[in-house]
TORSEVO-197801 format. One record per residue (C-alpha): residue in one letter; x, y, z; residue number from 0. Coordinates in Angstrom, 3 decimals, decimal comma. Example, Ala and Ser with C-alpha at 12.3 -4.5 7.8 and 13.67 -1.06 7.14 Angstrom:
<sites>
SITE  rest        c1        c2        c3   nr
SITE     A    12,300    -4,500     7,800    0
SITE     S    13,670    -1,060     7,140    1
</sites>
This chain:
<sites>
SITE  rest        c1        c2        c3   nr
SITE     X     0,130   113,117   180,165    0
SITE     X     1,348   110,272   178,098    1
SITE     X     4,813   109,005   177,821    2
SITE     X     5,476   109,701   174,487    3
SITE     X     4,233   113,287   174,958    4
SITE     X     6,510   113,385   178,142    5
SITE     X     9,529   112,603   175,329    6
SITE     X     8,614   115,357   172,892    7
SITE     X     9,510   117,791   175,230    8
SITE     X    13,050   119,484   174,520    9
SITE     X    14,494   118,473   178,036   10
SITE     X    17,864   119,611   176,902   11
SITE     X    16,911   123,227   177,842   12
SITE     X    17,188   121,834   181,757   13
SITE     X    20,589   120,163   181,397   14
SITE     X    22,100   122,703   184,062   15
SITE     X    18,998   121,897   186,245   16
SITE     X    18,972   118,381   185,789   17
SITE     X    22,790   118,457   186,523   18
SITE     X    22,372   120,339   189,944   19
SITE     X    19,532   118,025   190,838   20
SITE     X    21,527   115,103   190,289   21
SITE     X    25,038   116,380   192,564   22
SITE     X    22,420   117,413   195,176   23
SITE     X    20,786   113,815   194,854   24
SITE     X    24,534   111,851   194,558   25
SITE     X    25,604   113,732   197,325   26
SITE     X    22,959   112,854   200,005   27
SITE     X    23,314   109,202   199,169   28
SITE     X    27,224   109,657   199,751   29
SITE     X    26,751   111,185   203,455   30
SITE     X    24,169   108,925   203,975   31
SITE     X    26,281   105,970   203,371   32
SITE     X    29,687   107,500   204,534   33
SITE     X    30,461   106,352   208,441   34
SITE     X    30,442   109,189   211,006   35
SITE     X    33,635   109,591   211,940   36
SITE     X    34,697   110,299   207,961   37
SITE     X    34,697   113,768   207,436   38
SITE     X    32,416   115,190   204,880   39
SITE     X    34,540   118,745   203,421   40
SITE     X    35,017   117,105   200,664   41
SITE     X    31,665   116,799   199,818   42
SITE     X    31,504   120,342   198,897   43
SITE     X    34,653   119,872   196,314   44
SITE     X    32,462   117,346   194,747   45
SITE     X    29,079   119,623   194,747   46
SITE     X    31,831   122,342   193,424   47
SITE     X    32,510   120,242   190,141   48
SITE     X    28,532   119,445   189,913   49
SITE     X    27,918   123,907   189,849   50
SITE     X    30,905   123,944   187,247   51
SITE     X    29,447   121,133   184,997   52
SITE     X    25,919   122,883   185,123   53
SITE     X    27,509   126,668   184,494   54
SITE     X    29,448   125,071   181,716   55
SITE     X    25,606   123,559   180,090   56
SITE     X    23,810   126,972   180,766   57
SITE     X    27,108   128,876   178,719   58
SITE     X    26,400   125,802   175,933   59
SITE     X    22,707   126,804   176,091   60
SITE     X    23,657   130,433   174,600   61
SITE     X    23,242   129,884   171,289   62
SITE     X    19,510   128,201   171,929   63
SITE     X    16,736   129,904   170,518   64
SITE     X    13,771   130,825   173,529   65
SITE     X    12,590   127,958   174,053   66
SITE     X     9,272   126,983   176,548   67
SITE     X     8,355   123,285   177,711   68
SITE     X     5,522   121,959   179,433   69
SITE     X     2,807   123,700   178,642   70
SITE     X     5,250   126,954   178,887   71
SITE     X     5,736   126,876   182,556   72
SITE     X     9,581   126,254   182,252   73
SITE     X    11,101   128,672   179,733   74
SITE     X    15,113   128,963   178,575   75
SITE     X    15,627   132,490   177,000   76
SITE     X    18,154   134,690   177,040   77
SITE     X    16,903   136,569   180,851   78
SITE     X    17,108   133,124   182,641   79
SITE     X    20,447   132,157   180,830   80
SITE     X    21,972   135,656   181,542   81
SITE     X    20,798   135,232   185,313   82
SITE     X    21,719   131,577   185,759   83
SITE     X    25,286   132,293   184,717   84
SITE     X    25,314   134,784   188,448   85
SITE     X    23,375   132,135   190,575   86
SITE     X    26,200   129,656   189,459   87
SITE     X    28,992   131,894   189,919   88
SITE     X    27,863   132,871   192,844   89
SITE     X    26,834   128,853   194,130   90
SITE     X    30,362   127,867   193,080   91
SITE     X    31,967   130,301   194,975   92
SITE     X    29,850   130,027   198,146   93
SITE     X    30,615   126,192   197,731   94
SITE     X    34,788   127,165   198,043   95
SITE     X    33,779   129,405   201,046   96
SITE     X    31,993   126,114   202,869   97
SITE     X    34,476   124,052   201,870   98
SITE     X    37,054   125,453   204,313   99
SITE     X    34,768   126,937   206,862  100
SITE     X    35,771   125,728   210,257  101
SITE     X    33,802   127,336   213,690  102
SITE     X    35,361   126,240   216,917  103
SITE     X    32,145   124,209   218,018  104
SITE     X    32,349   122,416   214,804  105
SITE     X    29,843   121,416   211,811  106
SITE     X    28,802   117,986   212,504  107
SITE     X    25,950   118,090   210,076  108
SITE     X    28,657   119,154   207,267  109
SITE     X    27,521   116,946   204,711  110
SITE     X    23,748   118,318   204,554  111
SITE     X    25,772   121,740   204,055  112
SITE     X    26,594   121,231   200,200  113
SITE     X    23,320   119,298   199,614  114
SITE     X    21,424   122,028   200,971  115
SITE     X    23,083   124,700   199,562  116
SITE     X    22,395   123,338   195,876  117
SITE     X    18,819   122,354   196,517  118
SITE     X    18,445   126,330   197,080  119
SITE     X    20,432   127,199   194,232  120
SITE     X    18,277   124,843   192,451  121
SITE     X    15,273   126,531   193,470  122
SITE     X    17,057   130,413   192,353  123
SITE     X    17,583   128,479   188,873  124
SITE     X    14,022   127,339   188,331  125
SITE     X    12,860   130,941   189,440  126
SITE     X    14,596   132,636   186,989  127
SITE     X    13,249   130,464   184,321  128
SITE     X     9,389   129,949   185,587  129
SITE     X     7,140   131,063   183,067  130
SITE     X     3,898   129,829   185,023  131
SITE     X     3,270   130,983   189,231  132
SITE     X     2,828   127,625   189,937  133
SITE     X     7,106   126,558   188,920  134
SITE     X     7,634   129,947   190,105  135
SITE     X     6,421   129,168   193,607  136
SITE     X     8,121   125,893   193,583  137
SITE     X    11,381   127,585   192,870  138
SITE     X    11,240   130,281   195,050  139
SITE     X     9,882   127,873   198,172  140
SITE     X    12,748   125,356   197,375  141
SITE     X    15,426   128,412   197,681  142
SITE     X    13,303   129,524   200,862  143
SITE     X    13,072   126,217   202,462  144
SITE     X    16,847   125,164   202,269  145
SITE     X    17,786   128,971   202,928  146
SITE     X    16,071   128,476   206,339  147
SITE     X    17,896   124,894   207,276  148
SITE     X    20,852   126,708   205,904  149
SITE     X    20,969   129,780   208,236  150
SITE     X    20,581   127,226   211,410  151
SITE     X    23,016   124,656   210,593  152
SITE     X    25,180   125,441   213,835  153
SITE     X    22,753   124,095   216,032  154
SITE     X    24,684   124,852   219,446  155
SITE     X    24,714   128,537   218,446  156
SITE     X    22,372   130,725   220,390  157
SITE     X    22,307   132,923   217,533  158
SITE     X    22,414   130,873   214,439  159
SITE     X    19,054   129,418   215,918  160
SITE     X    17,710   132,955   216,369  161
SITE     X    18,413   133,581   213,196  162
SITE     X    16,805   130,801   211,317  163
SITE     X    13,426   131,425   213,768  164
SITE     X    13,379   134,794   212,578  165
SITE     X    13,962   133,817   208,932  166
SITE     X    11,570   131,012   208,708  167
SITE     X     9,000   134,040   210,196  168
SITE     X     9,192   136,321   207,753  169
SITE     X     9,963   134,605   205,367  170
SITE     X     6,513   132,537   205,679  171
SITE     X     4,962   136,197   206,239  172
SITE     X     6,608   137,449   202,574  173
SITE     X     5,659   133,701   200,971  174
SITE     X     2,246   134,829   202,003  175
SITE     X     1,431   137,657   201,202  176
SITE     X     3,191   137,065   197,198  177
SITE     X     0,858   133,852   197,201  178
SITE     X    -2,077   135,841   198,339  179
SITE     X    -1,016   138,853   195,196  180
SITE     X    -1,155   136,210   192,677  181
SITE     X    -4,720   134,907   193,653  182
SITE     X    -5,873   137,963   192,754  183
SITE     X    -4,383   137,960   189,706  184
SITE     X    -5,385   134,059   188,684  185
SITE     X    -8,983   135,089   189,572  186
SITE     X    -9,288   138,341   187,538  187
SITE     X    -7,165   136,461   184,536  188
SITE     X    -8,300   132,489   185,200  189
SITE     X    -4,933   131,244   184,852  190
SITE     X    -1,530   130,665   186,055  191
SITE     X     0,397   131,381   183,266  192
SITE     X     2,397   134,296   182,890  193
SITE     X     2,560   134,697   179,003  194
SITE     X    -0,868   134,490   179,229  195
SITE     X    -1,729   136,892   182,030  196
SITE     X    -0,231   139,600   180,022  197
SITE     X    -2,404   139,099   177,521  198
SITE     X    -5,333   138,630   179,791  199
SITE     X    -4,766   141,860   181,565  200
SITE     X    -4,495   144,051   178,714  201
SITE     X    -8,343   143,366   178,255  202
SITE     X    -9,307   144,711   181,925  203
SITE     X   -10,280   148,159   181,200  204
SITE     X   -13,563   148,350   183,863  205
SITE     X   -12,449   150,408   187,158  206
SITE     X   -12,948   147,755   189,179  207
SITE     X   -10,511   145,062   188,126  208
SITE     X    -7,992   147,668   187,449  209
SITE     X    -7,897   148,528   191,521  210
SITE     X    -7,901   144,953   192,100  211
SITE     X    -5,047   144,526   189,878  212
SITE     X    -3,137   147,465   191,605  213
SITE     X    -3,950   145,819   194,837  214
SITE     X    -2,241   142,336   193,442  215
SITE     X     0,631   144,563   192,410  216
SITE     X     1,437   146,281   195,565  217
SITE     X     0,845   142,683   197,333  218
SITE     X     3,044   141,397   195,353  219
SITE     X     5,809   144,421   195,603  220
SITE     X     5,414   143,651   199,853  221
SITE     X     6,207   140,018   199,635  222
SITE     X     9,013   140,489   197,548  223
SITE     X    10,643   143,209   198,746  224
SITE     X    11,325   140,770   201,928  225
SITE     X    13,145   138,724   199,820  226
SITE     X    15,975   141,506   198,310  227
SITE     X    15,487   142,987   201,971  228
SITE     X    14,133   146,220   201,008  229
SITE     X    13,239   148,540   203,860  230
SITE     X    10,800   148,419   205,847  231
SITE     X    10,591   144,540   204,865  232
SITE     X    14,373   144,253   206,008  233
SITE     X    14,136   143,273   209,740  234
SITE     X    15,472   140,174   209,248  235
SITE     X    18,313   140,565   207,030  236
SITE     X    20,727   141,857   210,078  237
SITE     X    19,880   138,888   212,318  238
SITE     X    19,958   136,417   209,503  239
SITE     X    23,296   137,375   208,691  240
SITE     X    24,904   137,358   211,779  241
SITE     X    23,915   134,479   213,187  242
SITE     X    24,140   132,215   209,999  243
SITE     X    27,370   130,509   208,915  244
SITE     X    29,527   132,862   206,819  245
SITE     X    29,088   130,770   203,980  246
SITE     X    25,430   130,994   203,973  247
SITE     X    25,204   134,494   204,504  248
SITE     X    27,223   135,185   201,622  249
SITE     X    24,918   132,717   199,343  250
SITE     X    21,774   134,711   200,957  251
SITE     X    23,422   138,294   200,291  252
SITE     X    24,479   136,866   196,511  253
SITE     X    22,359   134,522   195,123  254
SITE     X    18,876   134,908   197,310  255
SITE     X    19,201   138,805   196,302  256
SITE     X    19,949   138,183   192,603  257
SITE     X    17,181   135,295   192,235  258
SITE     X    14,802   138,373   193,910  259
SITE     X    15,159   140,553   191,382  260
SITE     X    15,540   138,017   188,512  261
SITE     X    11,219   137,510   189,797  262
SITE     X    10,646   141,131   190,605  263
SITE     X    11,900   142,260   186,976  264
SITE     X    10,066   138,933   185,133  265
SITE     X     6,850   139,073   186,657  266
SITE     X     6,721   142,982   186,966  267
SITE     X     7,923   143,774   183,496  268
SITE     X     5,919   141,086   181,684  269
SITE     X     2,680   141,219   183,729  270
SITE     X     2,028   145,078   184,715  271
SITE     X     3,927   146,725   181,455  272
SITE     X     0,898   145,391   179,703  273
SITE     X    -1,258   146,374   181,927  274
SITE     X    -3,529   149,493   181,750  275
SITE     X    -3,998   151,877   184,247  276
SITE     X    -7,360   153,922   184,993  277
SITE     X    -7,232   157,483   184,128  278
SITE     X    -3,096   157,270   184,114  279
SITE     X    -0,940   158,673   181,250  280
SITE     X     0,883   156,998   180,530  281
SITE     X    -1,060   154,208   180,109  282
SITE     X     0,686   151,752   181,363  283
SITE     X     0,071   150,428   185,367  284
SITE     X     3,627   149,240   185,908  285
SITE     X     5,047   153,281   184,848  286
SITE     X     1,970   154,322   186,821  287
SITE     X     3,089   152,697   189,740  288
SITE     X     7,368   154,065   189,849  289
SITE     X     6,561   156,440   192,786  290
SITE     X     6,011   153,375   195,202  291
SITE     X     8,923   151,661   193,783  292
SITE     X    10,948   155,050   194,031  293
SITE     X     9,776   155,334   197,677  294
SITE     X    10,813   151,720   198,218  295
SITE     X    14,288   152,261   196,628  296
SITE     X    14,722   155,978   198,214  297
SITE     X    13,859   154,347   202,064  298
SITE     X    16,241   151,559   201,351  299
SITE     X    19,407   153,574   200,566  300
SITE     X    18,640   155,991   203,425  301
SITE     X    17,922   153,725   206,126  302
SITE     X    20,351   151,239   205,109  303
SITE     X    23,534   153,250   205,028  304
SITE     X    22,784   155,477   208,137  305
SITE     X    22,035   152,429   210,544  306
SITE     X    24,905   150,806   208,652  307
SITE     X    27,159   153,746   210,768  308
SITE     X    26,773   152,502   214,320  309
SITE     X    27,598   148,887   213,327  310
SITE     X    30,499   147,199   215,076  311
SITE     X    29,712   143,520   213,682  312
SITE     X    30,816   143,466   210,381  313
SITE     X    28,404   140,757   209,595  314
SITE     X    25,467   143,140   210,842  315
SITE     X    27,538   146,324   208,635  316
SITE     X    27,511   144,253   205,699  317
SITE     X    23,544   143,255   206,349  318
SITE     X    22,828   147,134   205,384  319
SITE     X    25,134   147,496   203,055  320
SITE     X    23,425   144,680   201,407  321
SITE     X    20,394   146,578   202,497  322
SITE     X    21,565   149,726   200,943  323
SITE     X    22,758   148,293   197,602  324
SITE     X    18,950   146,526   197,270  325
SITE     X    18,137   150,294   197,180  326
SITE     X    20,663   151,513   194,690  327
SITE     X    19,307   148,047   191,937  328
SITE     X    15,731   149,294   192,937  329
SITE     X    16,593   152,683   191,548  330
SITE     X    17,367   151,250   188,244  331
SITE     X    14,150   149,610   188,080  332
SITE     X    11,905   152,500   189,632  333
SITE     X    13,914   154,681   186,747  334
SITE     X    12,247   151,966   184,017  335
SITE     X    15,013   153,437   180,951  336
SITE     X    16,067   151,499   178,272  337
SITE     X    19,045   150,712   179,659  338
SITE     X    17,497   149,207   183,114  339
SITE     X    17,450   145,629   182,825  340
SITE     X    21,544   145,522   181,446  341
SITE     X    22,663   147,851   183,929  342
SITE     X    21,034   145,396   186,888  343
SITE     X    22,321   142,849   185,211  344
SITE     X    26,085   144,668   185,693  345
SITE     X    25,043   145,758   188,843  346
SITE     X    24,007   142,336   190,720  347
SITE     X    27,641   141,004   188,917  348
SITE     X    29,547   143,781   190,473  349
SITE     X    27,904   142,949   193,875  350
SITE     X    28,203   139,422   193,516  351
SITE     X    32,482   139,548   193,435  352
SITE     X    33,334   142,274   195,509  353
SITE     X    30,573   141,134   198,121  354
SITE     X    32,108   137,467   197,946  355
SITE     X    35,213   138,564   198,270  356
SITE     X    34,655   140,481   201,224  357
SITE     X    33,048   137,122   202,946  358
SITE     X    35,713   135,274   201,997  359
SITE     X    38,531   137,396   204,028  360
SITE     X    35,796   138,031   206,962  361
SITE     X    35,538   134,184   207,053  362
SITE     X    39,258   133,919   207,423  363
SITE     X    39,562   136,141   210,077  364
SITE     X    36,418   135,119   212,382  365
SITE     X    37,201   131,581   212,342  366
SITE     X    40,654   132,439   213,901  367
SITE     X    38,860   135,153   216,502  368
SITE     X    35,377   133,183   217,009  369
SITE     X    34,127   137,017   216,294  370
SITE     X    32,859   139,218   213,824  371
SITE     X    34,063   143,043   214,786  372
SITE     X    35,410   145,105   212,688  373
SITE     X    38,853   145,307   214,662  374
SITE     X    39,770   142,074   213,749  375
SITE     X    41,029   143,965   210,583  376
SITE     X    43,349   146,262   212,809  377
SITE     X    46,941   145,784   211,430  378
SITE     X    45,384   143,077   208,358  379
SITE     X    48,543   145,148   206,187  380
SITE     X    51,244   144,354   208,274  381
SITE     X    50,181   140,341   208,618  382
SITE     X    49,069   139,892   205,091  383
SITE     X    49,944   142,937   202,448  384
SITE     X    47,881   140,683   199,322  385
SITE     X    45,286   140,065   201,445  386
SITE     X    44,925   143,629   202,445  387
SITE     X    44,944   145,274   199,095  388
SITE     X    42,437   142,523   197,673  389
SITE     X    40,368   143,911   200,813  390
SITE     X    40,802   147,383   199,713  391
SITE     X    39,292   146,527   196,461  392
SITE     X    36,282   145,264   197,867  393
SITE     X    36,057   148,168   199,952  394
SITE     X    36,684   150,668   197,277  395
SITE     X    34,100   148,917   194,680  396
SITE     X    31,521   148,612   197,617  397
SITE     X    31,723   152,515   197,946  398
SITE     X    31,226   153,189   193,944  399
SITE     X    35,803   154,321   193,890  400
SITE     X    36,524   154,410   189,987  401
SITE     X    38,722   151,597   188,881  402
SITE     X    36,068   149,352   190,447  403
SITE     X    33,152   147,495   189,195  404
SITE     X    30,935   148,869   192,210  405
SITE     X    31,772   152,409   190,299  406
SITE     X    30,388   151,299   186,787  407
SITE     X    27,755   149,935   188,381  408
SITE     X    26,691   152,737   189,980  409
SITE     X    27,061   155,211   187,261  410
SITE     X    25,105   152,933   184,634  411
SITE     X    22,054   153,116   187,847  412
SITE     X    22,885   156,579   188,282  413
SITE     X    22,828   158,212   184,549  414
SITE     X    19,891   155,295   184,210  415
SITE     X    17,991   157,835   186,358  416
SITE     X    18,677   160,674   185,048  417
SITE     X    18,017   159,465   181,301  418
SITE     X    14,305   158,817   181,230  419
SITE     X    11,678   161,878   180,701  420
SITE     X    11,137   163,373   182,949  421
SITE     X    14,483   162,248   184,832  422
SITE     X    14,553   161,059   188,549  423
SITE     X    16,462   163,327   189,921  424
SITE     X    15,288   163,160   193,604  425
SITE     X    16,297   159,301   193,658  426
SITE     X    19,581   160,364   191,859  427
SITE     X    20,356   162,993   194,593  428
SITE     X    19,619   160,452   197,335  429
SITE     X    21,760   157,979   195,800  430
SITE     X    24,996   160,447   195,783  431
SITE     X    23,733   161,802   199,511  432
SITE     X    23,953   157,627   200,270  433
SITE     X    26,684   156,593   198,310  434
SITE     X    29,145   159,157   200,488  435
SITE     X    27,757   157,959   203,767  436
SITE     X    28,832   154,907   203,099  437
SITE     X    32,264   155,575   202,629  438
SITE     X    32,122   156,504   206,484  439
SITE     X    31,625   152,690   207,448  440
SITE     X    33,606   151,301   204,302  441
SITE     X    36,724   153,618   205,120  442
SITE     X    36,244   152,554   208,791  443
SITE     X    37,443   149,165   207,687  444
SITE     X    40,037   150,655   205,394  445
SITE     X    41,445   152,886   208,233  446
SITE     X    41,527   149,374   210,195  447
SITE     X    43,261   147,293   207,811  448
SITE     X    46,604   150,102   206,734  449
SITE     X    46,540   151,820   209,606  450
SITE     X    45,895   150,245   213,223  451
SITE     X    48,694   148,389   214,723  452
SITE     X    47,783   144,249   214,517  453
SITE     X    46,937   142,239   217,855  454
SITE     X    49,395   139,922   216,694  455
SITE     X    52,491   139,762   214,497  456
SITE     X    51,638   136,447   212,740  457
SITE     X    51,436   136,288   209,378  458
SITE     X    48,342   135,291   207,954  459
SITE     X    47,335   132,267   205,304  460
SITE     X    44,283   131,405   203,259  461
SITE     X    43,323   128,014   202,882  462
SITE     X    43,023   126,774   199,033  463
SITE     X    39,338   127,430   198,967  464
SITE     X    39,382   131,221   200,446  465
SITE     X    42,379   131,708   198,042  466
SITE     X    40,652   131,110   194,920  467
SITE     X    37,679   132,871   195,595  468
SITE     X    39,327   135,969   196,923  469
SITE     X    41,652   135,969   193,839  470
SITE     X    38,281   135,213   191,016  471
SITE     X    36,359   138,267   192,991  472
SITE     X    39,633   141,020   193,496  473
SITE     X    40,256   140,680   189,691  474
SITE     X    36,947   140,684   188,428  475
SITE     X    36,378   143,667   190,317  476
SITE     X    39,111   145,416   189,155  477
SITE     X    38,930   144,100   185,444  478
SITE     X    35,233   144,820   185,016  479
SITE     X    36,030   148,068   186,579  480
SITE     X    38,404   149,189   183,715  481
SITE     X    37,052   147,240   180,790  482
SITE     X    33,362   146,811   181,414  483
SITE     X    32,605   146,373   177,745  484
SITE     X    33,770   142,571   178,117  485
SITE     X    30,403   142,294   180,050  486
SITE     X    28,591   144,105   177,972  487
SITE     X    29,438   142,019   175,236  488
SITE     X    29,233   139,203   176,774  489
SITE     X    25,487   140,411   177,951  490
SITE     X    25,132   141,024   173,864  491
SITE     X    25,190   137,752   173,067  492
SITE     X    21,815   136,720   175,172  493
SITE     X    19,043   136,377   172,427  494
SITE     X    16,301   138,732   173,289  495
SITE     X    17,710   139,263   176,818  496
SITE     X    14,890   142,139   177,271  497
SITE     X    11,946   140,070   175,388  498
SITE     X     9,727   138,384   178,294  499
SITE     X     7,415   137,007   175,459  500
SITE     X     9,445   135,917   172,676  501
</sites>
């Protein structure tokens, strides 16, 4: 490719990539150059303002028509700018949660924290913008790759080494099997391409390659339903979390999971929609195939909020809940209505404060305890009343309370359902039986925080970082829980937000 090609090629559209490619670059030179005994915290400050710069870009990049460059494996339209604007939310706020995390062995390899942590949001970025499985792979191995460092960062820890083992396994097992989903697919269709795969496919009406094709598409459902942690592909997801620092389990339970289902809808949606289906009506393989994602979704919210009952860790509890709400986004997308991809949209938001939120006060209190139960929240009122009823929030949006963002998010997946002909009411039911299960472990907490007598009468500060992000998630809980329109408007002004092949 000549130069002057290379320059014809609108590189603006990458400005919030470029910008988190250069922080992650600037900041490795820093630590590498900064002595040892400096301390490196305030690199995250710094890789903070880099996530900020790049959200403001992708909010600049609104107004841009779709746009594809080179050779259309990089696309900017209104799906990857709608998604980006979570990933960074949900970077920034992981970066406030590393900035003031502090475990009593210490974090002597602090300064390949932030660096780390934006290569993988790097990676979530270009995935939500791949338009070819070759950037698509790159993407979702650069998120994989740093995820795994990431999770294994305390290296003295018996179980944050356990965790990244296990995480690198399956994770290589789920890389895998996707890779070996889209060779099928590259040798029915002969290319990479996505845009051009759906056309491809809509010509591959013999028998043959149409059972090939549903083989590629449940190969490719496996491998990615490791990475939302869909059951039975969620075996990893407890131990991850546990044993990871706090800030990296929140990244993997926020931005991993959104950056899942950004692919999941993309590839499913633009590839299998157009696909036919043998002998189906209708026609179409990707409608032809909603009772394996309904099984998928209805397995997740059972299994997920029933083992979620015997949990004492509240790193492990919030594993299945994370599990469990995987289940509740799949049901909007086994439900396919016209109202599907804005209500996961809402949904993945909703999840993204009130599940940030929630790491930020559990982070708080384990760093103080070196421990992760649940009755560390005993008497949380009494030491800390504002910190308590911003936990209450969490708790009540987590369990689908109205007033909350987790209850409009719900209720969009729910009535979603029910909308479509004929309506899904078997995943609906299983999604109220699950919903008030959960408010078993979620009230758990509750009863713990307002109404168990505290260890300790000390009163009980947030540093700066904590703070902020527990203030950002309690009131955009609570104000996308009573105005959700300002979302919905916001979502409104995404050009062809829904259109894979604009």
């Amino acid at each position: 490719m000549s130069m002057q090609t290379l320059m014809q090629y609108e590189w603006s559209v990458m400005t919030p990539e470029w910008i988190i490619a250069g922080t992650a670059l600037i900041l490795s030179l820093v630590d590498l150059l900064m002595p040892d005994d400096k301390d490196r915290r305030p690199l995250a400050w710094i890789a903070f303002v880099g996530v900020a710069i790049a959200l403001i870009a992708v909010i600049g990049l609104i107004p841009a028509k779709t746009t594809a460059i080179l050779h259309d494996t990089f696309r900017l339209d209104g799906f990857g700018k709608a998604f980006k604007l979570l990933l960074l939310v949900g970077g920034a706020l992981s970066l406030l949660l590393a900035f003031d995390y502090r475990p009593k062995e210490g974090l002597k390899h602090r300064g390949e924290f932030s660096y780390l942590l934006l290569c993988a949001l790097l990676g979530a970025m270009i995935v939500t913008s791949s338009g070819d499985f070759i950037t698509l792979f790159v993407g979702l191995e650069l998120l994989s790759l740093s995820s795994y460092i990431l999770a294994g960062m305390r290296k003295t820890s018996v179980q944050a080494n356990e965790a990244a083992l296990k995480y690198v396994i399956n994770g290589g097992i789920s890389t895998a099997i996707t890779l070996f989903g889209m060779s099928y697919i590259f040798g029915l269709t002969g290319t990479t391409n996505i845009k051009e795969i759906a056309v491809e496919v809509q010509k591959l009406a013999d028998g043959g390659y149409q059972y090939i094709l549903a083989l590629a598409f449940l190969l490719l459902l496996v491998g990615l339903a490791f990475k939302i942690s869909a059951v039975p592909f969620h075996m990893w997801a407890p131990d991850v979390y546990q044993g990871a620092p706090t800030p990296v389990t929140a990244f993997l339970s926020v931005v991993s999971k959104t950056a899942g289902f950004a692919l999941i809808l993309r590839l499913f949606i633009t590839i299998f929609a157009a696909a036919p289906a043998r002998g189906k009506d209708p026609a179409s393989m990707l409608l032809s195939m909603q009772e394996y994602i309904a099984f998928l979704a209805g397995a997740t919210m059972i299994i997920g909020n029933i083992v979620a009952l015997k949990q004492r860790s509240t790193k492990r509890l919030l594993a299945y809940s994370s599990i469990a709400h995987a289940g509740y986004v799949l049901v909007g997308f086994a439900a396919m209505s016209w109202v599907m991809l804005d209500s996961i949209w809402f949904y993945l938001l909703a999840y993204l404060l009130m599940n940030l939120g929630m790491f930020a006060v559990l982070q708080r209190m384990s760093d103080e305890a070196d421990a992760d139960d649940i009755s560390l929240f005993a008497g949380l009122y009494q030491r800390s009343p504002l910190l308590a009823v911003a936990m209450g929030v969490f708790l009540l949006s987590l369990a689908g309370i109205p007033g909350t963002a987790g209850f409009i998010a719900k209720w969009n997946i729910f009535f979603g359902a029910l909308m479509t002909e004929p309506g899904h009411y078997v995943l609906a039911a299983v999604m109220i039986a699950t919903t008030v299960i959960s408010y078993v472990y979620y009230f758990g907490i509750f009863i713990q925080i307002f109404f168990r007598p505290a260890a300790e009468a000390s009163s009980l500060k947030l540093p700066i970082g904590l703070a902020l992000v527990v203030a950002v998630c309690a009131l955009g809980t609570l104000l996308f829980g009573i105005v959700p329109e300002l979302a919905y408007h916001f979502l409104g002004q995404f050009e062809h937000f829904g259109d894979f092949l604009q």
